[in-house]
C-alpha positions as protocol buffer text, in pm:
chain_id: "A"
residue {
  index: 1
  type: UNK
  ca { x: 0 y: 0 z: 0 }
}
residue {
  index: 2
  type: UNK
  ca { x: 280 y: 241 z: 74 }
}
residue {
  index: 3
  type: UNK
  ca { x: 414 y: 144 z: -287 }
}
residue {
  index: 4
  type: UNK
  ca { x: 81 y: 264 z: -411 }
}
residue {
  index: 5
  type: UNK
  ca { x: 19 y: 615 z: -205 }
}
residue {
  index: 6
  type: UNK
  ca { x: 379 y: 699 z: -331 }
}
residue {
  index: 7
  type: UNK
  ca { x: 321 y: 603 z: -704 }
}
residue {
  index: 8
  type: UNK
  ca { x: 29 y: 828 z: -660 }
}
residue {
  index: 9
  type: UNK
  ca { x: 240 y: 1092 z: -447 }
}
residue {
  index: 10
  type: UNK
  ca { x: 487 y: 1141 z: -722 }
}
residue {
  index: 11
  type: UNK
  ca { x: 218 y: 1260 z: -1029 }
}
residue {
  index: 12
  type: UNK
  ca { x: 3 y: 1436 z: -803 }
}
residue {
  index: 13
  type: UNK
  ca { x: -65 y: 1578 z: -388 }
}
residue {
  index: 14
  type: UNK
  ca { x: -427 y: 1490 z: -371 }
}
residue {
  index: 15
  type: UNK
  ca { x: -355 y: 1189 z: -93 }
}
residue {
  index: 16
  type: UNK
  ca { x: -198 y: 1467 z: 123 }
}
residue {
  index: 17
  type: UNK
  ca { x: 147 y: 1375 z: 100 }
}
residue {
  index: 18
  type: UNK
  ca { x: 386 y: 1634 z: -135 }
}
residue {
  index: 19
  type: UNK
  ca { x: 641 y: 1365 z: -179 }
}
residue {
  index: 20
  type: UNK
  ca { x: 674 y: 1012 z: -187 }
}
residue {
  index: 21
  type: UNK
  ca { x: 620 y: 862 z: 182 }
}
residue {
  index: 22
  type: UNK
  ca { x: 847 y: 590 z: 208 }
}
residue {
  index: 23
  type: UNK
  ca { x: 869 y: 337 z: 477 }
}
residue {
  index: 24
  type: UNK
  ca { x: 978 y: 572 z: 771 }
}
residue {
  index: 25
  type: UNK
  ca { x: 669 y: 766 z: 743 }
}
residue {
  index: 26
  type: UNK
  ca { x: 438 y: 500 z: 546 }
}
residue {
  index: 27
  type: UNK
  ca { x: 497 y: 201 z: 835 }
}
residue {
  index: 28
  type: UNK
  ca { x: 321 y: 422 z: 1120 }
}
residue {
  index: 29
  type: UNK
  ca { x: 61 y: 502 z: 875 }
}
residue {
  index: 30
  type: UNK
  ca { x: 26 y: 139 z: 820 }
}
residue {
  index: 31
  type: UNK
  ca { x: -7 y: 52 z: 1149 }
}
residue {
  index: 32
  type: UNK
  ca { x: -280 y: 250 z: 1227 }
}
residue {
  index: 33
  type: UNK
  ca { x: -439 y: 140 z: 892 }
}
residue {
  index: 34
  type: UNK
  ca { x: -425 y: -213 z: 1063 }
}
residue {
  index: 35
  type: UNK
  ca { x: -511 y: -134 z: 1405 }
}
residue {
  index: 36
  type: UNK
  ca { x: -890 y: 27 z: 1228 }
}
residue {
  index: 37
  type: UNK
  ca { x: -895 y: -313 z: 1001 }
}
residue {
  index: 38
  type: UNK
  ca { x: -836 y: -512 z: 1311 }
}
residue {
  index: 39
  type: UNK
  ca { x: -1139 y: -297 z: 1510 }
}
residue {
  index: 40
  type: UNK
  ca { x: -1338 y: -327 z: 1218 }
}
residue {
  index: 41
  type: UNK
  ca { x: -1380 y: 38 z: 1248 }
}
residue {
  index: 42
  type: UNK
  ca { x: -1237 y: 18 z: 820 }
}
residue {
  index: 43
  type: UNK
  ca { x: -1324 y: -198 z: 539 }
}
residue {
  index: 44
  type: UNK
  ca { x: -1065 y: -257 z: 245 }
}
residue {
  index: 45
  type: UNK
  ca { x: -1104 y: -299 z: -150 }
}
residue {
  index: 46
  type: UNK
  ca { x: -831 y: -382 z: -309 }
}
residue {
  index: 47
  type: UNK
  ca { x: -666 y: -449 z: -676 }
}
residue {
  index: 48
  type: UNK
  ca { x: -367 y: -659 z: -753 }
}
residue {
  index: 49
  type: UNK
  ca { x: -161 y: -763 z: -1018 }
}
residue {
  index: 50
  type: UNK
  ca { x: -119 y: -1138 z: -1106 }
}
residue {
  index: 51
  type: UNK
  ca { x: 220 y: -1047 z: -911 }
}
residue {
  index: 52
  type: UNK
  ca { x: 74 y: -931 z: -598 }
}
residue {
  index: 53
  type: UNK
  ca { x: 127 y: -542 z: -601 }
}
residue {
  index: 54
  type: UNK
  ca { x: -151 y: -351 z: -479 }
}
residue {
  index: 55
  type: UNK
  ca { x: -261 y: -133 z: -799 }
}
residue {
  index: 56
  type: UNK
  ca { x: -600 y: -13 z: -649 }
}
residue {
  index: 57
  type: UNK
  ca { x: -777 y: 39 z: -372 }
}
residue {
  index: 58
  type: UNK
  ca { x: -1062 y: 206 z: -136 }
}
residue {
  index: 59
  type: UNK
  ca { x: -1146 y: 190 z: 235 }
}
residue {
  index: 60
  type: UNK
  ca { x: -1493 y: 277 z: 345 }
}
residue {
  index: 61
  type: UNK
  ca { x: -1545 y: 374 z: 743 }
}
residue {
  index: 62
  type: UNK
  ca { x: -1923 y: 337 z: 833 }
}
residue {
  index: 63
  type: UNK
  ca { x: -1993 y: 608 z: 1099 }
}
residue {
  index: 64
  type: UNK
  ca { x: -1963 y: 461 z: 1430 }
}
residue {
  index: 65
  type: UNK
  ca { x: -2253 y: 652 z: 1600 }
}
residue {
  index: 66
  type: UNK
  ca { x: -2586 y: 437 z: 1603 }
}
residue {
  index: 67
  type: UNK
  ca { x: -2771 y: 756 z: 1469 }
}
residue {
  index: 68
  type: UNK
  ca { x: -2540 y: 766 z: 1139 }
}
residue {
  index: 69
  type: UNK
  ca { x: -2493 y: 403 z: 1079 }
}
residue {
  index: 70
  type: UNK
  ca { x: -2640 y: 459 z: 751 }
}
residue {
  index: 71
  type: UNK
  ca { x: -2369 y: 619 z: 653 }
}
residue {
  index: 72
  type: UNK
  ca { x: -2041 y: 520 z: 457 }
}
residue {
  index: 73
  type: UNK
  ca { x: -1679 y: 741 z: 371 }
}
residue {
  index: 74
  type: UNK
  ca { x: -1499 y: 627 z: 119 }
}
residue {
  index: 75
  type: UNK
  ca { x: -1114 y: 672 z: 209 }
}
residue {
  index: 76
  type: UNK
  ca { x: -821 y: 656 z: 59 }
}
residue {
  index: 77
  type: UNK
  ca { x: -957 y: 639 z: -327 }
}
residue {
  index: 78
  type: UNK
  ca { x: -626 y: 567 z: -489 }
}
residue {
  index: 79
  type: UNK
  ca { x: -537 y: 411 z: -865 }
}
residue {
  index: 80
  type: UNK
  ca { x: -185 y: 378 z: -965 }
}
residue {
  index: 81
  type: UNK
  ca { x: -149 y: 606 z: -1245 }
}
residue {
  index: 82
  type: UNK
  ca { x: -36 y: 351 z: -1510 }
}
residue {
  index: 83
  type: UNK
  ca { x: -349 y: 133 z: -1421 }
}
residue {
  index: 84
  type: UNK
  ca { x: -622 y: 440 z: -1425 }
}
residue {
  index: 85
  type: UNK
  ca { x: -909 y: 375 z: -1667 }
}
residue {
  index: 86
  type: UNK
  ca { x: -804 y: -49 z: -1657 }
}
residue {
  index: 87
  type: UNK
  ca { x: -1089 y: -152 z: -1324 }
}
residue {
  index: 88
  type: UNK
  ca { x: -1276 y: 163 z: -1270 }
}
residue {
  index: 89
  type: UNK
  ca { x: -1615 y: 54 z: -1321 }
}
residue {
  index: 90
  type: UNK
  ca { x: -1554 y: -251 z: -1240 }
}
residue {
  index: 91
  type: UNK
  ca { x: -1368 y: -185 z: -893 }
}
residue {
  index: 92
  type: UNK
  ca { x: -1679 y: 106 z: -826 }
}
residue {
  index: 93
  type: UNK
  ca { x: -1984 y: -206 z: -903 }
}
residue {
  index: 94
  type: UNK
  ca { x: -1787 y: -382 z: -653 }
}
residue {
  index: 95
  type: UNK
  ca { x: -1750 y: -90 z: -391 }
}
residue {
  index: 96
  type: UNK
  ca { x: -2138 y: -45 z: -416 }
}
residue {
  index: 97
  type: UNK
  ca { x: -2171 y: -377 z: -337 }
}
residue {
  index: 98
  type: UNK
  ca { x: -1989 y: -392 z: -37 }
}
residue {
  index: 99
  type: UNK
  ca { x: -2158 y: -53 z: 87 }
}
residue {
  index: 100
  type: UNK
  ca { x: -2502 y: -239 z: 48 }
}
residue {
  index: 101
  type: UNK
  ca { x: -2347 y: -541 z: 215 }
}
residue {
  index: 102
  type: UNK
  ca { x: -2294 y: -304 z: 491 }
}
residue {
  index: 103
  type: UNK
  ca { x: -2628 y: -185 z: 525 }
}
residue {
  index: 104
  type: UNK
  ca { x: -2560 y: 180 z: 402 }
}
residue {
  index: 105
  type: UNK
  ca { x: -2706 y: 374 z: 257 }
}
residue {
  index: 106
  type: UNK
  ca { x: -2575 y: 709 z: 196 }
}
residue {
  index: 107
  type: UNK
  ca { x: -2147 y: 766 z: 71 }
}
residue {
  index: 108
  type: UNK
  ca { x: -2018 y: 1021 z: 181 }
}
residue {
  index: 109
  type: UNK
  ca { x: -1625 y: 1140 z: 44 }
}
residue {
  index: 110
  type: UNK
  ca { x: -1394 y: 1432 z: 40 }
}
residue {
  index: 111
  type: UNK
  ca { x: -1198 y: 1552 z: -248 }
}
residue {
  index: 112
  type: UNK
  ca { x: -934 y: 1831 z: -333 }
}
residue {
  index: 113
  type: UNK
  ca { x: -988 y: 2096 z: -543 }
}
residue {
  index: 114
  type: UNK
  ca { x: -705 y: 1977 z: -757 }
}
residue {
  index: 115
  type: UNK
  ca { x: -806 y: 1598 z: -716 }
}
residue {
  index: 116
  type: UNK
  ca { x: -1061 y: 1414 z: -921 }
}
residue {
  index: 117
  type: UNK
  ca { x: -1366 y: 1588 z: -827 }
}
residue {
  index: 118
  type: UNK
  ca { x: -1520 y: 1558 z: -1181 }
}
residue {
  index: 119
  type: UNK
  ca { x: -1503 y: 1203 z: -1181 }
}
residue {
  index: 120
  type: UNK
  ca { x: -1648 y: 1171 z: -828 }
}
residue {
  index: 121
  type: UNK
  ca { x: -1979 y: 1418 z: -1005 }
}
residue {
  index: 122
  type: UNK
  ca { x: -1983 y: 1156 z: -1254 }
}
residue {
  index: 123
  type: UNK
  ca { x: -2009 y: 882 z: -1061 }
}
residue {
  index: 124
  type: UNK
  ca { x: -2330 y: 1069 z: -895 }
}
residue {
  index: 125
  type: UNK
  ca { x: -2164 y: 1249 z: -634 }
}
residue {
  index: 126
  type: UNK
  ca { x: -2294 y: 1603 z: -547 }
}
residue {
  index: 127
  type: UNK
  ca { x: -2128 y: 1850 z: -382 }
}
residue {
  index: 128
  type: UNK
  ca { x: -2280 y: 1969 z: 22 }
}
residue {
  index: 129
  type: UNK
  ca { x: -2005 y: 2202 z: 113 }
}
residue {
  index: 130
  type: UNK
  ca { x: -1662 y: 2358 z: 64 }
}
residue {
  index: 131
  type: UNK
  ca { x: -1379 y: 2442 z: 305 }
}
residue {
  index: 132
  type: UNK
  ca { x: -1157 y: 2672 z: 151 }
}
residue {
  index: 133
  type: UNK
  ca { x: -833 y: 2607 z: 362 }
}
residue {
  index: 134
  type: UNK
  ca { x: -882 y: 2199 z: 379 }
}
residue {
  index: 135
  type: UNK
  ca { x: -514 y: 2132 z: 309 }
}
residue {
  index: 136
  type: UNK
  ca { x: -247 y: 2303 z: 185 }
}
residue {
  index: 137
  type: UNK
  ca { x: 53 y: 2274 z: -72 }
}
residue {
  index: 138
  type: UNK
  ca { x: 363 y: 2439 z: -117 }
}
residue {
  index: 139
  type: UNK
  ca { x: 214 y: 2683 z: 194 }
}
residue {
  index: 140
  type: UNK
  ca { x: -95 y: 2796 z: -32 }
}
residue {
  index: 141
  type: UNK
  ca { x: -434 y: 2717 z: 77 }
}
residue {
  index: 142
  type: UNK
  ca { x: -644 y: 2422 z: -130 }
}
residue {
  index: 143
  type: UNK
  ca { x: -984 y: 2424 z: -112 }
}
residue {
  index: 144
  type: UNK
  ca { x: -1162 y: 2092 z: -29 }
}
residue {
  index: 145
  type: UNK
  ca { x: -1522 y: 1960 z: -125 }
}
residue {
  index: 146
  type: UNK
  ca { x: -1772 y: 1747 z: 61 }
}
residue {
  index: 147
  type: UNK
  ca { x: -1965 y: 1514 z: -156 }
}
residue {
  index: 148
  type: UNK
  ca { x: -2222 y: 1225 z: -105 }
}
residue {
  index: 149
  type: UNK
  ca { x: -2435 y: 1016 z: -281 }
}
residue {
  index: 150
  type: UNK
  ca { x: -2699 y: 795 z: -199 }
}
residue {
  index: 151
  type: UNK
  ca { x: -2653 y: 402 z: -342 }
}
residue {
  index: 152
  type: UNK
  ca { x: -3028 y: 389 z: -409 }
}
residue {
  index: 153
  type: UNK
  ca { x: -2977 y: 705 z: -674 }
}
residue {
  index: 154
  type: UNK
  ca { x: -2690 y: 548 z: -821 }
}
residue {
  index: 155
  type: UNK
  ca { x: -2809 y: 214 z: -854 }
}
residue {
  index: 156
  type: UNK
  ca { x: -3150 y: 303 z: -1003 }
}
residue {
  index: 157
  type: UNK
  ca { x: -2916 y: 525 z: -1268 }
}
residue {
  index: 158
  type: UNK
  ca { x: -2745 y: 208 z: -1366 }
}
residue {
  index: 159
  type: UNK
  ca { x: -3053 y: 40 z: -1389 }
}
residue {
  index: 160
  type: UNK
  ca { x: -3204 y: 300 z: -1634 }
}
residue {
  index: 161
  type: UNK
  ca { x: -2910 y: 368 z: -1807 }
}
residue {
  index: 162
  type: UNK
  ca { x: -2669 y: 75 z: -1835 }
}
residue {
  index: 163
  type: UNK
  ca { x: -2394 y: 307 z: -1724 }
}
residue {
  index: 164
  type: UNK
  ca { x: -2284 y: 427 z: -1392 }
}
residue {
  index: 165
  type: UNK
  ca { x: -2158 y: 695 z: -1537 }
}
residue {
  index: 166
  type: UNK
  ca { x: -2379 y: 1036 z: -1487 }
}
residue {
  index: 167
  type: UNK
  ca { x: -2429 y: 1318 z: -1769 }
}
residue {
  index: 168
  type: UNK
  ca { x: -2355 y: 1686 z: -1619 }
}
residue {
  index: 169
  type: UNK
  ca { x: -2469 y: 1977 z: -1657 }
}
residue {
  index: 170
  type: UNK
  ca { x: -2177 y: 2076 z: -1855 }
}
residue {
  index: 171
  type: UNK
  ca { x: -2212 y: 1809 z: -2070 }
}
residue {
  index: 172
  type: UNK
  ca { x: -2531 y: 1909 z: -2202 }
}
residue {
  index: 173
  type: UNK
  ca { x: -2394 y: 2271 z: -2226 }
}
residue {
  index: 174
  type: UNK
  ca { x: -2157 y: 2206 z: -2440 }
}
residue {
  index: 175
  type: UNK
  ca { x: -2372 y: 2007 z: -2680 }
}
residue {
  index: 176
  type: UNK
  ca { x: -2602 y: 2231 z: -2676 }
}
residue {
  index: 177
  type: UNK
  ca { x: -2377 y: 2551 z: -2788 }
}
């Protein structure tokens, strides 16, 4: 997994880290990764290669109060770059089906303004807020989003459409100009 973060680390910042993390600062990381695995308090997708190296993978905390049980945050969202586009939709059918298997019902993510917030819209995320100084690289501010989605929405948009992908509203903008 640390092989992963810092494959993603070096072509972009949108895990957090500005550099590659390596095993002094990914093993503590790791640990605590385990210790939540071991509590159950994280579940963990994952995508190898025929060789064994992680390539892909999402964790998804339900919320621990009984009151928001229904809820689900996908963590920790990563691809390696040179296997992007390879298990998306695949790897996202298979996410949805472990959210249901947890009896959620509602996702729930953050994303960076400079991280993949497009896709997340196209996968039938909408935005519910905005913090302007959510992290920050190279000492300037980077504005984070809030997004969620609810599995019933996206499920009965596969079901009409064959896709899990959603149309935006740019999309039809541009089409229609």
């Amino acid at each position: 997994m640390i092989e992963l973060m810092d494959a993603v680390a070096v072509k972009e910042r949108t895990l957090g880290f500005y550099e590659p993390v390596g095993l002094e600062k990914g093993l503590p990381l790791m640990r605590a990764f385990e210790a939540d695995l071991q509590k159950g308090a994280v579940d963990l997708l994952h995508v190898r290669t025929d060789e064994g190296q992680i390539v892909g993978m999402v964790t998804l905390a339900r919320a621990p109060l009984p009151a928001r049980r229904h809820i689900v945050e996908m963590r920790r969202c990563v691809v390696a770059p040179d296997y992007r586009g390879q298990f998306l939709l695949e790897g996202w059918a298979e996410a949805l089906r472990k959210v249901g298997e947890m009896g959620c019902d509602v996702i729930t993510l953050e994303v960076r303004d400079d991280g993949p917030s497009v896709l997340w819209q196209r996968l039938g995320f909408r935005e519910y807020g905005r913090l302007p100084d959510y992290a920050r690289a190279d000492g300037r501010p980077v504005t984070g989003f809030y997004m969620h989605a609810r599995l019933a929405d996206i499920t009965a948009h596969f079901e009409a459409t064959g896709t899990w992908l959603h149309e935006l509203e740019s999309d039809r903008v541009a089409v229609a100009s």
